[in-house]
N, C-alpha and C positions, 0 to 999 in steps of 0.2 A: 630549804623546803624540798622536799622528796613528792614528785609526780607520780599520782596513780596508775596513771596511765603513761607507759613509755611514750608513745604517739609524740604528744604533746608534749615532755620535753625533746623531741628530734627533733619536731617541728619548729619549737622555738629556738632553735642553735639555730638552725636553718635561716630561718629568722634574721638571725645575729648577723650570719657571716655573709648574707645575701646584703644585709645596712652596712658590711666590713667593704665589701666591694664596691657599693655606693660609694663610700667615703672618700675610697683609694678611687675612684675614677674622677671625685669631685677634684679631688689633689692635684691630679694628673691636669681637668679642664683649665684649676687656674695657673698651674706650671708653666702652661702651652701658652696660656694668656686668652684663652678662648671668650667671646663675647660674654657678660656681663650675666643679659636674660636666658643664657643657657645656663652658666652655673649656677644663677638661682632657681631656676626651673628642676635642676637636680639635687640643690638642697633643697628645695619645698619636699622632694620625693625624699631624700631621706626622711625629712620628718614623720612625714604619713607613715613610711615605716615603721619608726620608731614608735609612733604613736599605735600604729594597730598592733606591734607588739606588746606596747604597754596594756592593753586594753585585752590583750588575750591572758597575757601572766597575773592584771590583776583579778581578771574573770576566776581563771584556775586559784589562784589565794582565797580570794574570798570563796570559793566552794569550801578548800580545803581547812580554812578554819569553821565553818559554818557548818561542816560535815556531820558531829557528834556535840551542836551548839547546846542540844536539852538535856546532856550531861553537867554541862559545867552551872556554877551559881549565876547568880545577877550579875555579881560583881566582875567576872568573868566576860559574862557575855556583854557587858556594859563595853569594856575593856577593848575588847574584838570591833565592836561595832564602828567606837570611836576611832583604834589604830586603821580600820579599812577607811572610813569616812576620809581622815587625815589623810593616808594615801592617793585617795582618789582627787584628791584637793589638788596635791602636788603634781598629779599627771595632768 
């Protein structure tokens, strides 16, 4: 998928390597052997990341197929509707 707006794919790298860091720090807490309610504490927080990244990229999808939706047929837009609904299930 090709972003309209530069912005928004920086942002969502950004995004990425900010939950890469998360990850690698979680690694690090159970490495050390650090308490328990701290590493879960800091994977709750990945998650939220991860989830308001998903929640931002499927914002932007669903614009971008919905962009030029009263071009295509029924059968098309049936199509779209269903593959976003389906995504949105899985996030």
């Amino acid at each position: 998928m090709r972003f309209q707006d530069p912005d928004i794919k920086e942002m969502i790298i950004s995004r990425m390597r900010r939950i890469e860091g998360q990850t690698r720090g979680v690694q690090a807490m159970v490495a050390e052997e650090r308490e328990c309610r701290e590493i879960l504490q800091q994977l709750a927080a990945v998650r939220a990341a991860v989830q308001g990244t998903i929640q931002v990229f499927l914002e932007k999808y669903a614009a971008h197929c919905l962009l030029d939706i009263e071009n295509k047929d029924r059968a098309e837009r049936e199509r779209i509707i269903e593959d976003l609904s389906l995504l949105y299930r899985r996030t």
